[in-house]
C-alpha positions as CSV (number, residue, x, y, z in Angstrom):
1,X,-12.6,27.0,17.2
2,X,-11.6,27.8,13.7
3,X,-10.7,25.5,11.4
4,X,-7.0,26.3,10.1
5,X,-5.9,23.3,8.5
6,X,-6.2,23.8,4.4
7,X,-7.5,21.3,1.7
8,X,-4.5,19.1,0.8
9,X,-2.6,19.9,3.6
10,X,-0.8,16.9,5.3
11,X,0.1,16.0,8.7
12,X,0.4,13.4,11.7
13,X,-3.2,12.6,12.9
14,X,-1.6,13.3,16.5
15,X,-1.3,17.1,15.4
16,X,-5.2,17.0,13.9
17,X,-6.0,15.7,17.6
18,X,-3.9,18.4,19.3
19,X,-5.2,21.0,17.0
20,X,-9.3,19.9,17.6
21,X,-9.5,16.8,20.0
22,X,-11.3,14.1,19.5
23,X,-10.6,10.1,19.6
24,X,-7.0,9.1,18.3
25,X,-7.8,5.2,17.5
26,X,-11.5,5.7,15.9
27,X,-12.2,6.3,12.0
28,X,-15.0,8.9,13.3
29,X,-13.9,10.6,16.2
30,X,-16.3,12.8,17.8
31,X,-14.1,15.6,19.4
32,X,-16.1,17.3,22.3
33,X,-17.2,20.8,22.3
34,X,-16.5,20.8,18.6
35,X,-18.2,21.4,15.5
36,X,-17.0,19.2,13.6
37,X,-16.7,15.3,13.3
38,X,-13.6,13.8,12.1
39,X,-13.4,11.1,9.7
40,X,-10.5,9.2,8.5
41,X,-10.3,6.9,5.7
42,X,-6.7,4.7,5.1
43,X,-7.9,3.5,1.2
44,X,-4.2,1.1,1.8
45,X,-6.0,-1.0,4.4
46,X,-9.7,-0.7,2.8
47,X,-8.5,-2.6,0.0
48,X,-7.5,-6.2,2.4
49,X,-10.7,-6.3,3.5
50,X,-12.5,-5.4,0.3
51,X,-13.8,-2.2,1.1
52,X,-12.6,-0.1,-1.9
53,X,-15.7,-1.7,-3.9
54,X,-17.9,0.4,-1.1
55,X,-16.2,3.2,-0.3
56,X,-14.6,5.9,-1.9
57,X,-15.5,9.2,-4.9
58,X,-18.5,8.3,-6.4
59,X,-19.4,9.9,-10.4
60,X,-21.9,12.0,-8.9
61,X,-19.5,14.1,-6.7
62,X,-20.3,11.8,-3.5
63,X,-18.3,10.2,-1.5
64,X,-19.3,6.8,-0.3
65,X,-17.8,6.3,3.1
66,X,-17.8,3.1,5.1
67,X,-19.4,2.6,8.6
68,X,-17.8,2.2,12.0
69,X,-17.6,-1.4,13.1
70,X,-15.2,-4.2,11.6
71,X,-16.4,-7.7,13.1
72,X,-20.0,-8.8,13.0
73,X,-23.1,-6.0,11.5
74,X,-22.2,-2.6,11.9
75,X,-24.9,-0.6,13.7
76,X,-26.3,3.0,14.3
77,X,-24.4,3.5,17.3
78,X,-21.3,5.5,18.6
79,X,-19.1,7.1,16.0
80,X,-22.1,5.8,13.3
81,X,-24.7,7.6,15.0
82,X,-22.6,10.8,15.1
83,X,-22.3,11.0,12.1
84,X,-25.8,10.1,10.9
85,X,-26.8,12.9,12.9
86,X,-24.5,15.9,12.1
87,X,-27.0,17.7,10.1
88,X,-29.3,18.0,13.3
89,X,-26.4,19.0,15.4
90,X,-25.0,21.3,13.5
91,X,-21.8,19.5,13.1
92,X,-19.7,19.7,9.6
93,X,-18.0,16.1,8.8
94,X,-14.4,16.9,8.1
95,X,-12.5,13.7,6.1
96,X,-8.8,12.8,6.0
97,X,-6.8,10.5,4.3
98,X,-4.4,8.6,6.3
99,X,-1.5,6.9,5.8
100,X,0.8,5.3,8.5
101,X,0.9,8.1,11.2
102,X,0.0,11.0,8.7
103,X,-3.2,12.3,7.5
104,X,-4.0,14.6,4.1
105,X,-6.9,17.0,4.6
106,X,-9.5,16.0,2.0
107,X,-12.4,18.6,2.8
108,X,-15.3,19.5,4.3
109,X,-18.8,17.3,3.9
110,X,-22.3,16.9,4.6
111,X,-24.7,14.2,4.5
112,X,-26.4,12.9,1.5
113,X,-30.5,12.1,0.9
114,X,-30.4,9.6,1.7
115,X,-27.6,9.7,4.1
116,X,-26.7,5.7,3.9
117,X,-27.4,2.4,2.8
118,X,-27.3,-0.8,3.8
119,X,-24.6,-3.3,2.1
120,X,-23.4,-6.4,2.8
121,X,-19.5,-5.8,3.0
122,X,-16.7,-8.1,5.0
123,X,-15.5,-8.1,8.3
124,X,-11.8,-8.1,9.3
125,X,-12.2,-12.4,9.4
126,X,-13.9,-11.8,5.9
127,X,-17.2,-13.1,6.9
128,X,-20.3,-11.0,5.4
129,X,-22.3,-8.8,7.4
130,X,-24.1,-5.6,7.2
131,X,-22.8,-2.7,6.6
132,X,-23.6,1.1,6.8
133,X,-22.3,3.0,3.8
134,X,-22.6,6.7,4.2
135,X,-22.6,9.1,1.4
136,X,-21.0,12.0,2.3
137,X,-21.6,15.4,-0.2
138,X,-18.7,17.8,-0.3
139,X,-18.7,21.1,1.0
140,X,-15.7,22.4,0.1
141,X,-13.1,19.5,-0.7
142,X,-11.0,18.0,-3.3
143,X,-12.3,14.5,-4.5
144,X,-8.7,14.1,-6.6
145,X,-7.0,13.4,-2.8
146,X,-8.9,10.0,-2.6
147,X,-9.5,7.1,-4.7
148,X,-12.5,7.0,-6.9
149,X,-15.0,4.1,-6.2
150,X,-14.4,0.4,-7.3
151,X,-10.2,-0.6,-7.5
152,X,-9.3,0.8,-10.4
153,X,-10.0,4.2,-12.2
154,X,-11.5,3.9,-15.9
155,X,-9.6,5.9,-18.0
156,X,-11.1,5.6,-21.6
157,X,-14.4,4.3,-22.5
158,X,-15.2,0.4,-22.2
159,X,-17.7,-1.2,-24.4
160,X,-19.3,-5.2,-24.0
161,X,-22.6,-6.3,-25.4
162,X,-25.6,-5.6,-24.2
163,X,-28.2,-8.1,-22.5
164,X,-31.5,-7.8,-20.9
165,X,-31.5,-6.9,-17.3
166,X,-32.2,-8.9,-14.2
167,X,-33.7,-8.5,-11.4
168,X,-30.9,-8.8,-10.1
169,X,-28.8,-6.2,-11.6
170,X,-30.4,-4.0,-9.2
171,X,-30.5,-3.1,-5.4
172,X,-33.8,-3.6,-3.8
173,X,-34.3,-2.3,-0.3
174,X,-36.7,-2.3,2.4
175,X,-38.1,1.0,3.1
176,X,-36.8,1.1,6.4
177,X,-33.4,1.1,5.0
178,X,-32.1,4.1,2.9
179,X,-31.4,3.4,-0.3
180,X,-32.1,3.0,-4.1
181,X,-35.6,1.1,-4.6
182,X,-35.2,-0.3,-8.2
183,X,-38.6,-1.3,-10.0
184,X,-38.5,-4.0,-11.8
185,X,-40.5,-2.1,-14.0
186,X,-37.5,0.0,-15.0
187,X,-35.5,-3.4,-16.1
188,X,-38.5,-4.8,-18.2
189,X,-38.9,-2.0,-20.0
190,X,-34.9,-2.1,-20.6
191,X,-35.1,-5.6,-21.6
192,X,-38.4,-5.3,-23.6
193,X,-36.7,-2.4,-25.8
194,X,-33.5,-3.5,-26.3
195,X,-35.0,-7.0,-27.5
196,X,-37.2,-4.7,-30.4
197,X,-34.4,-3.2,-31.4
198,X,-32.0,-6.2,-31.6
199,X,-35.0,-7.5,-33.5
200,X,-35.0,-5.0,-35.9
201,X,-31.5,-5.6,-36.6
202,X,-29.5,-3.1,-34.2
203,X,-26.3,-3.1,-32.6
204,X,-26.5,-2.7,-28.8
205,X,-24.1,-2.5,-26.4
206,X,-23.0,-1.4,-22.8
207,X,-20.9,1.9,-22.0
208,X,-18.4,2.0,-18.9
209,X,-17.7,6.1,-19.5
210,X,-14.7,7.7,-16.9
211,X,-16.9,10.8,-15.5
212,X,-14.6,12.4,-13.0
213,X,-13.3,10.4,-10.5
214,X,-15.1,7.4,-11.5
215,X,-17.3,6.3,-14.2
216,X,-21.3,5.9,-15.3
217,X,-23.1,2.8,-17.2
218,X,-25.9,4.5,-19.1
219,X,-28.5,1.6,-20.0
220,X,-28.0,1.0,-23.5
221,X,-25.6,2.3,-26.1
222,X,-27.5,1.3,-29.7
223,X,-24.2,1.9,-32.2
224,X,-26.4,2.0,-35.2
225,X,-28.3,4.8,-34.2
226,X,-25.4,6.5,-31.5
227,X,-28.4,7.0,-29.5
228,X,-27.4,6.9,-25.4
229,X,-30.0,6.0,-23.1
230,X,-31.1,6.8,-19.8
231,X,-34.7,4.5,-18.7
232,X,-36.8,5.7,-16.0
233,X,-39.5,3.7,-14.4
234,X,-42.3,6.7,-14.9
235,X,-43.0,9.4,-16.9
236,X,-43.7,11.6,-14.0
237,X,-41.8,15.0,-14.1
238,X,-39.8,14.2,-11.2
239,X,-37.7,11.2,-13.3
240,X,-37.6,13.2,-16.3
241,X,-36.3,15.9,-15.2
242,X,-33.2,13.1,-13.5
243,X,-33.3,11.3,-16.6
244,X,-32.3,14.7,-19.0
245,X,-29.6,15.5,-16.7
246,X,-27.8,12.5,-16.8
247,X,-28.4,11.7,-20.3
248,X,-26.5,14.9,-20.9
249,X,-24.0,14.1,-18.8
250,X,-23.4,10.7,-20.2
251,X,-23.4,12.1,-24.1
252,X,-21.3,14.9,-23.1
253,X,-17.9,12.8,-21.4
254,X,-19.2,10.5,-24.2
255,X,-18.4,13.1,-26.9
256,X,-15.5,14.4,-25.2
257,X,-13.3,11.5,-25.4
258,X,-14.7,10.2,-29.1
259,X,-17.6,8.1,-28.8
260,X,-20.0,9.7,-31.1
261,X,-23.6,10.0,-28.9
262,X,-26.6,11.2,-28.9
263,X,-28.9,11.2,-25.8
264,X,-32.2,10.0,-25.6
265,X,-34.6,8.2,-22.6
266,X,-36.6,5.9,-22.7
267,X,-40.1,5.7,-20.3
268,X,-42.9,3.7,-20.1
269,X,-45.5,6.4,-21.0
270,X,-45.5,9.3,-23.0
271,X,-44.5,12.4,-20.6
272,X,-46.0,16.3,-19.9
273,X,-46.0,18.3,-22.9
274,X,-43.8,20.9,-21.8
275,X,-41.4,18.1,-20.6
276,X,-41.3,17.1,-24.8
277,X,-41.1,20.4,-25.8
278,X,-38.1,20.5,-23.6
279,X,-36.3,17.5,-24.2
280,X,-36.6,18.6,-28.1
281,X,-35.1,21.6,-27.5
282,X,-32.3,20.0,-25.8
283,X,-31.7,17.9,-28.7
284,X,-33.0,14.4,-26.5
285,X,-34.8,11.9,-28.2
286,X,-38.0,10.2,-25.9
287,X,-39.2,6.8,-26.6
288,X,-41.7,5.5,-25.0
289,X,-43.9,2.4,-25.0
290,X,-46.7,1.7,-27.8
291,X,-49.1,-0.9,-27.5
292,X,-46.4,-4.0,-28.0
293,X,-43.5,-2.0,-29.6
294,X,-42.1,1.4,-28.9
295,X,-42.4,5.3,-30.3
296,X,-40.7,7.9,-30.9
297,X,-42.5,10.9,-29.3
298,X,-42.4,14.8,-30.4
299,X,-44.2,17.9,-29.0
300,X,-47.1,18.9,-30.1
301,X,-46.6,23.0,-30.9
């Protein structure tokens, strides 16, 4: 069946069901015979059991959407399962926002790489327990129609000191579970380079910057040189080429609402020259480490 209903449009969810079946009770609902998997999120009733600091528009364009399940760990079953594997079947994940009895379509989605990750997130009783949250990458939709992550939108640029990261700052998971696998070489050489520079006399801090729907924290913000970082564990091409596009990203929505930035990155070994060639072009300043201190590197032409 063709999908009719537009982006924005509202209605009851007992029309969506008339219109393309599935369950009426579930937040995925798996009609049969259908191409599509619907999925409902009610931000009203996320925020009681704390799930607006899990689920909702992410900087990056995806949106973070949280699991089946509201007592005890939520697993890869049912409505879960369904959705983990849409890709395979074919099926497009189509997400509403609902309020009492009516629903606002918000777009069509597919799955992220990787398509979840494990959190631990409350229950309905409060207790903690694991959670799936997937990340769901627009198709065609309209990210303004729900609430951007976290439970409250950033509207102009934040600023706080900066201090050396922790270990635990970051999200280590196993390899079994999807996720980001933060090295704790990426933190120490944040903390080893901010500590030179303070040393040597510079003011560092810590940008909150509204990008879209949400908002980024680039790694360190030195005021007395405006240079915006973004620190990659390795120098290998794959992380540069990450670390120039959001670098750019940051300075840019940096820029445009008046915080004077220019981008640079920071990596623990000097990268490819054509990578440096690059990066001058682009007007990105590398640093990388140096024996006990850190330098500033430039293409050889």
């Amino acid at each position: 069946m063709t999908w009719t209903i537009q982006i924005g449009e509202m209605m009851t969810r007992r029309a969506v069901h008339a219109l393309y079946g599935g369950q009426q009770q579930q937040g995925i609902s798996t009609p049969a015979q259908s191409s599509n998997i619907l999925v409902f999120t009610d931000p009203a009733k996320g925020v009681k059991y704390g799930y607006d600091l899990h689920e909702g528009a992410r900087e990056d364009g995806i949106y973070a959407y949280t699991g089946e399940g509201r007592i005890g760990p939520q697993t890869l079953t049912r409505g879960n399962l369904a959705l983990l594997d849409s890709p395979r079947d074919g099926k497009t994940i189509r997400l509403f926002r609902t309020k009492d009895t009516h629903a606002t379509y918000v777009g069509a989605f597919t799955l992220d790489d990787p398509p979840f990750e494990w959190r631990d997130i409350p229950d309905v009783m409060g207790d903690i327990r694991q959670g799936i949250i997937f990340s769901l990458a627009p198709l065609d939709a309209d990210l303004k129609l729900v609430p951007p992550l976290g439970r409250e939108r950033i509207l102009q640029i934040q600023s706080h000191d900066w201090s050396a990261p922790g270990s635990d700052d970051y999200l280590l998971s196993p390899i079994s579970q999807p996720g980001r696998i933060a090295s704790r070489i990426e933190f120490e050489l944040q903390s080893d380079f901010g500590s030179w520079r303070r040393a040597m006399g510079h003011d560092l801090q810590r940008k909150r910057i509204p990008v879209g729907t949400s908002f980024v924290e680039p790694d360190l913000f030195d005021s007395t040189t405006s240079e915006l970082f973004e620190a990659k564990k390795s120098a290998a091409r794959k992380c540069v080429r990450a670390a120039i596009g959001q670098v750019l990203d940051y300075t840019h929505n940096a820029n445009r609402l008046g915080l004077t930035a220019r981008p640079a990155i920071l990596l623990p070994g000097s990268p490819d020259e054509d990578l440096l060639s690059l990066c001058d072009g682009l007007g990105i300043a590398v640093y990388a480490r140096d024996g006990s201190t850190f330098s500033k590197l430039t293409a050889e032409f």
